[in-house]
C-alpha positions in Angstrom: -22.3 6.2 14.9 -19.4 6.6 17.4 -16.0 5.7 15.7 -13.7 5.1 18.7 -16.2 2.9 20.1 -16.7 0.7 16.4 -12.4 1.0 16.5 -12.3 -0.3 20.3 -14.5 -3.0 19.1 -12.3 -4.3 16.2 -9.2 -4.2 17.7 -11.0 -6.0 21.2 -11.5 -9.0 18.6 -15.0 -8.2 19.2 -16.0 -8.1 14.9 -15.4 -11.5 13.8 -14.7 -10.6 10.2 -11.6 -8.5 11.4 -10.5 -10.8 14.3 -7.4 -11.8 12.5 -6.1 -8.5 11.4 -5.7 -6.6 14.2 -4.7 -4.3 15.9 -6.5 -1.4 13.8 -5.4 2.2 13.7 -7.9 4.8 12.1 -6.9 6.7 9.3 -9.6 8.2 7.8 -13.4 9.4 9.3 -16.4 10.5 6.5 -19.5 11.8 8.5 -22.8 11.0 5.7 -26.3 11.9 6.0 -28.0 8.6 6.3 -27.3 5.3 6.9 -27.9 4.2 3.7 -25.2 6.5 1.8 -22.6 5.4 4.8 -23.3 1.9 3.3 -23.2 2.7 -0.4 -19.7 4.5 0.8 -18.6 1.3 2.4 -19.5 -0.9 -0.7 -17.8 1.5 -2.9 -14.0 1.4 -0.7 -14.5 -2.6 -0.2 -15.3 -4.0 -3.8 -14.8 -1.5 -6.2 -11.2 -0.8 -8.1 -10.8 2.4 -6.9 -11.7 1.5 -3.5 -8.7 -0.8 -3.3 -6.2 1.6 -4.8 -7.5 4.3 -2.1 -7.2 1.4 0.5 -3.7 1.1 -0.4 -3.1 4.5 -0.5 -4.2 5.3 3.1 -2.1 2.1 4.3 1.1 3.3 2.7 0.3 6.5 4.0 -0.1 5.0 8.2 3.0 2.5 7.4 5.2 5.9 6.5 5.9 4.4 2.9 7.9 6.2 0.3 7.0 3.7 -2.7 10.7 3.6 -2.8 11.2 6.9 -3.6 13.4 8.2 -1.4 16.2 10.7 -1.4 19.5 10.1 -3.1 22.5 8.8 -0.6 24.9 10.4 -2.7 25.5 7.3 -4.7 27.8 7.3 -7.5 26.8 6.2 -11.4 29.1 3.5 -12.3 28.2 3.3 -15.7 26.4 0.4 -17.3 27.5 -3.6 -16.9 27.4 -4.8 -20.7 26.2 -7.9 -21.6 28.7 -10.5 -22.5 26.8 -10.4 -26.3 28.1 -6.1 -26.5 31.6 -7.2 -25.3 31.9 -9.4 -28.6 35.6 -11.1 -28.1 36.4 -7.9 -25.7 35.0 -10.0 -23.0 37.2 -12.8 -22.6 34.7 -14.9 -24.4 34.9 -16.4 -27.8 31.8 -16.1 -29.9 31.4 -19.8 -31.9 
C-alpha cells in the first residue's frame, strides 16, 4: 500500500528474504485494483520467463547499461588475422 515505506523496509534489512541484497533503489511502481491482481502481478515478474527478462531489463536500465553497444571510438579496421591453416606455407609454417 505505501511504496516508500515497503522500500525503507527492504533496504532497513527489515524483509528477511531481501536482507542480503540490499540496498534497493525503486524502479518501477504499478498501482492494481485489488490485492489479489497486485499478487497475481508479483507472481507473474518473479517466476515466469518473461518476468525475468523484464527484471533484467529494468536492472540494466538503473545500472546505466549499454549491452555493450556503445558509440564507436574512432577505431580503425585492421583487416582480418588469418589462421595459420589460410596462410598455407605463406605463414612461416610448413604443412606435413
Amino acid at each position: 500500500m505505501d511504496v516508500k515505506k515497503r522500500l525503507e523496509a527492504h533496504n532497513k534489512g527489515m524483509v528477511v528474504s531481501t536482507r542480503s541484497r540490499k540496498p534497493f533503489k525503486l524502479l518501477f511502481v504499478e498501482k492494481f485494483a485489488t490485492l489479489g491482481d497486485a499478487r497475481r502481478k508479483e507472481w507473474q515478474l518473479k517466476y515466469t520467463p518473461w518476468g525475468g527478462k523484464l527484471k533484467k531489463q529494468l536492472a540494466l536500465k538503473a545500472a546505466g547499461s549499454s549491452n555493450g553497444r556503445t558509440l564507436d571510438s574512432e577505431s580503425k579496421y585492421l583487416g582480418s588475422n588469418p589462421s595459420p591453416a589460410a596462410l598455407g606455407d605463406r605463414g612461416g609454417h610448413k604443412n606435413t
